[in-house]
VMD Tcl script that builds the backbone (N, CA, C; Angstrom):
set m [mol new atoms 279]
animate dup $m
set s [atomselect $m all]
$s set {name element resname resid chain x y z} {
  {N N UNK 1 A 0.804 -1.181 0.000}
  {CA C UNK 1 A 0.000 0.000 0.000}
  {C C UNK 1 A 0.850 1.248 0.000}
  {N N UNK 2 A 0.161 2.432 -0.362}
  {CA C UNK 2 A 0.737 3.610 -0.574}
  {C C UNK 2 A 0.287 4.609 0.419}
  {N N UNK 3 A 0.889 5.968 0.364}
  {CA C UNK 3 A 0.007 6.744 0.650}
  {C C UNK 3 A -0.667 7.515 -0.148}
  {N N UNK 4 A -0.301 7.504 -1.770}
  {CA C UNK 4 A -0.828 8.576 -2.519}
  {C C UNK 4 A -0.753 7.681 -3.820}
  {N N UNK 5 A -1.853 7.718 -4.862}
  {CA C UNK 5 A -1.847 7.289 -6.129}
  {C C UNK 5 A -0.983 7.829 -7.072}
  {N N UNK 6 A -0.147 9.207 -6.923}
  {CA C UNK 6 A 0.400 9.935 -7.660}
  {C C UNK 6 A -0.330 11.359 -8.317}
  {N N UNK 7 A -1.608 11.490 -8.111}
  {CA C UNK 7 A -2.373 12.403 -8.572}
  {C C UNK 7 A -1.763 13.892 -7.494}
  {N N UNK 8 A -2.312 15.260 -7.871}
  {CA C UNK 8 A -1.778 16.305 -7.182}
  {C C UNK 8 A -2.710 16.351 -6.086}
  {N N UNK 9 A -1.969 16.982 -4.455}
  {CA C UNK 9 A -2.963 16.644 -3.330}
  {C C UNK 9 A -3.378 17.458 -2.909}
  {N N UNK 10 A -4.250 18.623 -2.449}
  {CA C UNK 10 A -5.341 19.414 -2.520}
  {C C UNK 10 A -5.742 19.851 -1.181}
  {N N UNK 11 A -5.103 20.893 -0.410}
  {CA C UNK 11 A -5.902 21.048 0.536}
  {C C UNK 11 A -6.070 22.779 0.846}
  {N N UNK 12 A -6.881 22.761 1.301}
  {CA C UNK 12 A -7.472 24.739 2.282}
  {C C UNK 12 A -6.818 24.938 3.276}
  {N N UNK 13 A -5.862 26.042 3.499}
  {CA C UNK 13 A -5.032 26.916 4.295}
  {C C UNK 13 A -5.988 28.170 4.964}
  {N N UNK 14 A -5.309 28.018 6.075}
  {CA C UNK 14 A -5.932 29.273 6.785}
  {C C UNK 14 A -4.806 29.912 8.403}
  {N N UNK 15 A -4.353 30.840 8.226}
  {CA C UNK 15 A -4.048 31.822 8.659}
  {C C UNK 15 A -4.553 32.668 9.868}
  {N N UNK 16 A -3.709 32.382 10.848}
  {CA C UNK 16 A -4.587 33.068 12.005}
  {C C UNK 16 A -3.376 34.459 11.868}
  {N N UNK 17 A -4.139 35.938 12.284}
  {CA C UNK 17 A -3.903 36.866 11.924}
  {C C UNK 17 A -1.947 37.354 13.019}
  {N N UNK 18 A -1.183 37.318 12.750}
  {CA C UNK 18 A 0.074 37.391 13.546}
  {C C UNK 18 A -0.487 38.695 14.730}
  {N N UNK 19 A 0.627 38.420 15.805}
  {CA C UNK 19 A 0.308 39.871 17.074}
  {C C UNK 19 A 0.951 40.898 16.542}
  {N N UNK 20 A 0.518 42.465 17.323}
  {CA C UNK 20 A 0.888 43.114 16.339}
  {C C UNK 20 A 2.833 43.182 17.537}
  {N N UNK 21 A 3.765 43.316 17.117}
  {CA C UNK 21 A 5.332 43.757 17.766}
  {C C UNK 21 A 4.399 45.358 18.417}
  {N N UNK 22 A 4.932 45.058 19.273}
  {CA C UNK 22 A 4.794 45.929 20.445}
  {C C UNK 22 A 5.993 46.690 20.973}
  {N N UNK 23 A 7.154 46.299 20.722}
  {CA C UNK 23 A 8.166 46.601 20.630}
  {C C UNK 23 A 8.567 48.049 19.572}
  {N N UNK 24 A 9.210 49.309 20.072}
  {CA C UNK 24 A 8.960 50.323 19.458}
  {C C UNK 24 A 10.216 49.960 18.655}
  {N N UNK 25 A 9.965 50.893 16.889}
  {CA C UNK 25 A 11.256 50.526 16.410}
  {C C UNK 25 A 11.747 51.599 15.256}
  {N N UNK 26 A 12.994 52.094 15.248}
  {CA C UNK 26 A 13.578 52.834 14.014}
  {C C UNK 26 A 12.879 52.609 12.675}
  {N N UNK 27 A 12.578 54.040 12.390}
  {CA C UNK 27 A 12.038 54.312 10.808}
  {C C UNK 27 A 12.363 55.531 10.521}
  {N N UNK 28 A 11.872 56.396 9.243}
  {CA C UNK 28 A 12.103 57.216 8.598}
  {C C UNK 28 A 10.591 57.417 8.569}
  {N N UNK 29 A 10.788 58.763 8.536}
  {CA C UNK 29 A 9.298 59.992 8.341}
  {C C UNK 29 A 9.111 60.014 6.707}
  {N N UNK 30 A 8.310 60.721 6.385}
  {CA C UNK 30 A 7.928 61.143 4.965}
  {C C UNK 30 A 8.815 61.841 4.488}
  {N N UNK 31 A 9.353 62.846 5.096}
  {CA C UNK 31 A 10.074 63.799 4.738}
  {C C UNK 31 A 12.323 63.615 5.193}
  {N N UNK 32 A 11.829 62.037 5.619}
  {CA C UNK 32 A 13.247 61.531 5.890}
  {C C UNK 32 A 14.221 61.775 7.028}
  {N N UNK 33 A 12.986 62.189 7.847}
  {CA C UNK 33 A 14.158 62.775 9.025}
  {C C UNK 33 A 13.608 61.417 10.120}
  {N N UNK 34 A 14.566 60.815 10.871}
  {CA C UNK 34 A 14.401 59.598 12.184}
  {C C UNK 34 A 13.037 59.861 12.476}
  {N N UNK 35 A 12.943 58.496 12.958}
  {CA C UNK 35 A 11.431 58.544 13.424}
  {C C UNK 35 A 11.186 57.225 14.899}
  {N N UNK 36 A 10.559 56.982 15.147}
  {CA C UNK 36 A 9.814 55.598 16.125}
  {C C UNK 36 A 8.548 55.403 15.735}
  {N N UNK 37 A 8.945 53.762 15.275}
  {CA C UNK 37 A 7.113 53.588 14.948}
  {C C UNK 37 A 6.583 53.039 16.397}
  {N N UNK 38 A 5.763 53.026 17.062}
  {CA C UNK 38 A 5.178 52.387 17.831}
  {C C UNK 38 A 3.821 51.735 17.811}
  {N N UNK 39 A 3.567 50.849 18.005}
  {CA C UNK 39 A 1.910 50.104 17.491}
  {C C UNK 39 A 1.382 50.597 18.995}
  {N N UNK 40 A 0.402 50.825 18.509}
  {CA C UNK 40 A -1.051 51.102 19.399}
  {C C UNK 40 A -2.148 50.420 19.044}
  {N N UNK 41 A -2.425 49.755 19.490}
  {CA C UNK 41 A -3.630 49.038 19.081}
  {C C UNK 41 A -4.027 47.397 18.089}
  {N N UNK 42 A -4.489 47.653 17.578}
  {CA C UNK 42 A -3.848 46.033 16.142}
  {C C UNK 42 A -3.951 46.480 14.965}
  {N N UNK 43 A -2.536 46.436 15.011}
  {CA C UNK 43 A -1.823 46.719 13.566}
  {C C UNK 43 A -0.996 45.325 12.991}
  {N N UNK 44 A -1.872 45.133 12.603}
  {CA C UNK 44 A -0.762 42.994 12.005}
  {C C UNK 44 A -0.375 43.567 10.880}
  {N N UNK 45 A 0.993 42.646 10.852}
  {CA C UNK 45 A 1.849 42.898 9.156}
  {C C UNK 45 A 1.273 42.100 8.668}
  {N N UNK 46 A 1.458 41.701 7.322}
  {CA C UNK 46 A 0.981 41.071 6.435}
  {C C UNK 46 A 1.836 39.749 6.056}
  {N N UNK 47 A 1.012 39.049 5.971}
  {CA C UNK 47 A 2.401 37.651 6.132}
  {C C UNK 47 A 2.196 37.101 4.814}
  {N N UNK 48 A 1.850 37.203 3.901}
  {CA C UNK 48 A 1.474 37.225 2.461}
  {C C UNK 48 A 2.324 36.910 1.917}
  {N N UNK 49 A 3.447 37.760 2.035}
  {CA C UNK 49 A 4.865 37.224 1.062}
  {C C UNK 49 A 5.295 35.516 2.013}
  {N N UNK 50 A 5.051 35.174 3.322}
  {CA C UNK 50 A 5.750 34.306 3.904}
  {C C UNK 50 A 5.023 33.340 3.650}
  {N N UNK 51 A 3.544 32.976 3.362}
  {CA C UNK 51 A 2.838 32.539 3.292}
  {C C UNK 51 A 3.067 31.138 2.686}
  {N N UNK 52 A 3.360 31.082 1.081}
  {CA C UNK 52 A 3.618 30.497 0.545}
  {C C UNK 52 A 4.536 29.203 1.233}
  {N N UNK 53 A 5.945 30.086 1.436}
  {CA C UNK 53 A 7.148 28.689 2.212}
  {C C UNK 53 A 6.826 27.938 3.488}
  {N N UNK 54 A 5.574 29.106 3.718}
  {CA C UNK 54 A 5.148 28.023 5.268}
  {C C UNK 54 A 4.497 27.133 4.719}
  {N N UNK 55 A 3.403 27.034 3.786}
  {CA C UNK 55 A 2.400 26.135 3.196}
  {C C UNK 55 A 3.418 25.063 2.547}
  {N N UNK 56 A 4.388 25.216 1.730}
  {CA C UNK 56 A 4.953 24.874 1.016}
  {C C UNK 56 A 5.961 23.294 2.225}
  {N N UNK 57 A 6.357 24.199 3.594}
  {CA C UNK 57 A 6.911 23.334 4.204}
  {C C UNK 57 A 6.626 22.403 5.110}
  {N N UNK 58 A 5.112 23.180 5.256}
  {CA C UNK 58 A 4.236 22.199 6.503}
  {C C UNK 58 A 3.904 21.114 5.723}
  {N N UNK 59 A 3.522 21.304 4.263}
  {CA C UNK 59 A 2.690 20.129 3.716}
  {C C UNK 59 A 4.252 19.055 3.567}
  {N N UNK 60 A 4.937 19.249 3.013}
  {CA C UNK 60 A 6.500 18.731 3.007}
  {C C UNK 60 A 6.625 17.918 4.790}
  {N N UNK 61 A 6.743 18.754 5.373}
  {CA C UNK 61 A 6.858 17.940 6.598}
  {C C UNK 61 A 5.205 17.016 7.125}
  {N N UNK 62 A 4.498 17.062 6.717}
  {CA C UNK 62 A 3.347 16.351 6.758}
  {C C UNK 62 A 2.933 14.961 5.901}
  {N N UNK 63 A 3.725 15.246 4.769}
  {CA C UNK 63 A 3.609 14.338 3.465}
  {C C UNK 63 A 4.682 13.343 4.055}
  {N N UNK 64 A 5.957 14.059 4.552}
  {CA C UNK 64 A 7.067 13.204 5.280}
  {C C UNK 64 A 6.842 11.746 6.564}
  {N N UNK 65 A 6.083 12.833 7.112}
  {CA C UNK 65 A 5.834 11.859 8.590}
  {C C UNK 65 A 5.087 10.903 7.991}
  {N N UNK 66 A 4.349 11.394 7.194}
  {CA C UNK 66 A 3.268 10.002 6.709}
  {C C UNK 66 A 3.934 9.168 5.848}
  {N N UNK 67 A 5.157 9.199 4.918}
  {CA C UNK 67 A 6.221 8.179 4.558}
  {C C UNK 67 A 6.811 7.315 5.603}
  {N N UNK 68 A 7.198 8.361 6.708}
  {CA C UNK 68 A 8.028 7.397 7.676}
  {C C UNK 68 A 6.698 6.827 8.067}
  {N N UNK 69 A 5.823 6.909 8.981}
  {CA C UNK 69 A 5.082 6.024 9.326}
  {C C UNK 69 A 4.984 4.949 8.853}
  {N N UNK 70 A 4.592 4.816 7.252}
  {CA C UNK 70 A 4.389 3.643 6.462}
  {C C UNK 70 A 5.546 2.844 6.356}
  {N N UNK 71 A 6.820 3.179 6.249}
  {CA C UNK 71 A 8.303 2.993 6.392}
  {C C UNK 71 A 8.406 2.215 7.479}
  {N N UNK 72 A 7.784 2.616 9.104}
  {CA C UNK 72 A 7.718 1.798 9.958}
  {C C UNK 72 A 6.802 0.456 9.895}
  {N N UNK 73 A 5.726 1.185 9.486}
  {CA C UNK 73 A 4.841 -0.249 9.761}
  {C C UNK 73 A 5.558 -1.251 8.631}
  {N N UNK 74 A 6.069 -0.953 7.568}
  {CA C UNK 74 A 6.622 -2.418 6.785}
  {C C UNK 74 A 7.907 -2.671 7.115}
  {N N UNK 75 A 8.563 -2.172 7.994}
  {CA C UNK 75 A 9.615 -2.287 8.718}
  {C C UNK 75 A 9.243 -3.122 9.723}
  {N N UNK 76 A 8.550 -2.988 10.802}
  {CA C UNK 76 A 8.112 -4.161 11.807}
  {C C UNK 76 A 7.398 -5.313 10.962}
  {N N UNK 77 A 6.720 -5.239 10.447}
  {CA C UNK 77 A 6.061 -6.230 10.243}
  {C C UNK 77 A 7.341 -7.573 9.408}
  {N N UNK 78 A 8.571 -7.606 9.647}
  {CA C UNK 78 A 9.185 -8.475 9.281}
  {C C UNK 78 A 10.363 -8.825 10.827}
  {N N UNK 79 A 9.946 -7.879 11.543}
  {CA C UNK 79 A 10.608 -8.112 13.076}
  {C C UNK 79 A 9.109 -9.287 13.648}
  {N N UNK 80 A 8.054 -9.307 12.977}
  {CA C UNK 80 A 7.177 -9.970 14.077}
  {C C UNK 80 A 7.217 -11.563 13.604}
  {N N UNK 81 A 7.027 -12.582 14.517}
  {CA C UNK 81 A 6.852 -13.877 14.163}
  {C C UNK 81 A 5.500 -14.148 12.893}
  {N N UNK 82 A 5.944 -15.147 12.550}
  {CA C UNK 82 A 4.658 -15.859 11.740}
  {C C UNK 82 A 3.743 -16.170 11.912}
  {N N UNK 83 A 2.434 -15.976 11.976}
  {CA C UNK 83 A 1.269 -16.510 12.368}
  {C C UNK 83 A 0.786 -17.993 11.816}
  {N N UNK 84 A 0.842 -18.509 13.299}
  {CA C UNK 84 A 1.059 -20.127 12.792}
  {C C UNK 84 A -0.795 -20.395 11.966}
  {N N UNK 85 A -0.560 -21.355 11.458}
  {CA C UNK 85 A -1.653 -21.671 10.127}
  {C C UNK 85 A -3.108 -21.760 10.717}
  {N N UNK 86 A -2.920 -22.791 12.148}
  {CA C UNK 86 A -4.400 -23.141 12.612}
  {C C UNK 86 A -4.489 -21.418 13.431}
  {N N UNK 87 A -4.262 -20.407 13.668}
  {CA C UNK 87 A -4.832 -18.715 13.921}
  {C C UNK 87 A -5.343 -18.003 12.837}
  {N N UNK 88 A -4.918 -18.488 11.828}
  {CA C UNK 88 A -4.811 -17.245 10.713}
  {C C UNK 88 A -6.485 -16.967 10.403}
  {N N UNK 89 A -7.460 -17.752 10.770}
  {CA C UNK 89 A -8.507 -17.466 10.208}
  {C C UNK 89 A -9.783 -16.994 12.091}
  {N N UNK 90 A -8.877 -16.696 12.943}
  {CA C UNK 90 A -9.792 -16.175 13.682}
  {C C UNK 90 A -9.545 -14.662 14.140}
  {N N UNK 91 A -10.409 -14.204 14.407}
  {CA C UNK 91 A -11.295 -12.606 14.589}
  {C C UNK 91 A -10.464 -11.858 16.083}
  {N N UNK 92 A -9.834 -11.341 16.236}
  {CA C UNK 92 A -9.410 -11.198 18.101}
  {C C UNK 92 A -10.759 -10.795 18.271}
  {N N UNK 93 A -11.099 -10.840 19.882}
  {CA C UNK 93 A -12.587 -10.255 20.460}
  {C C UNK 93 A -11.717 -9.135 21.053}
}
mol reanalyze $m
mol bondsrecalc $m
mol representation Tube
mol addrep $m
C-alpha cells in the first residue's frame, strides 16, 4: 500500500492573523528625518509574502511523517513472528 496514487494533493489553508510587535522601532518619516514607529492598538503585518514557504513546508513535513510512518509499519512487520496456520482465520474479540 501507498500513501498517494500519484495524482496532485489538494488542501485549504488558513491563517490566524500574527500579534501586532509591540516593541517600538527605528524608521524614517515622509520627509526623511528619524522617526519611532510604535503600534497602538492592532496593527498585524501582512504575512502574504511568507505565506507560501510556510504552506509549502508544513505540507513537506506532513507528506514526510506520513512516509516514515508507512516505512515503519513495513519495517516491523518483518521483526514480528509468523502466524502459525491453525490462527490465521480467527477474529481477536
Amino acid at each position: 500500500g501507498g500513501i498517494s496514487n500519484g495524482q496532485s494533493i489538494y488542501f485549504r489553508v488558513a491563517f490566524k492573523p500574527p500579534a501586532t510587535i509591540s516593541q517600538d522601532q527605528q524608521t524614517a518619516t515622509y520627509d526623511g528625518s528619524d522617526g519611532v514607529l510604535a503600534a497602538r492598538g492592532r496593527h498585524d503585518p501582512c504575512v502574504v509574502p511568507r505565506a507560501v514557504p510556510i504552506v509549502e513546508t508544513m505540507a513537506a513535513i506532513v507528506i514526510m511523517d506520513a512516509v516514515l510512518q508507512q516505512n515503519a509499519r513495513s519495517a516491523t512487520r518483518s521483526l514480528l513472528a509468523p502466524v502459525p496456520a491453525h490462527l490465521k482465520g480467527i477474529k481477536p474479540v
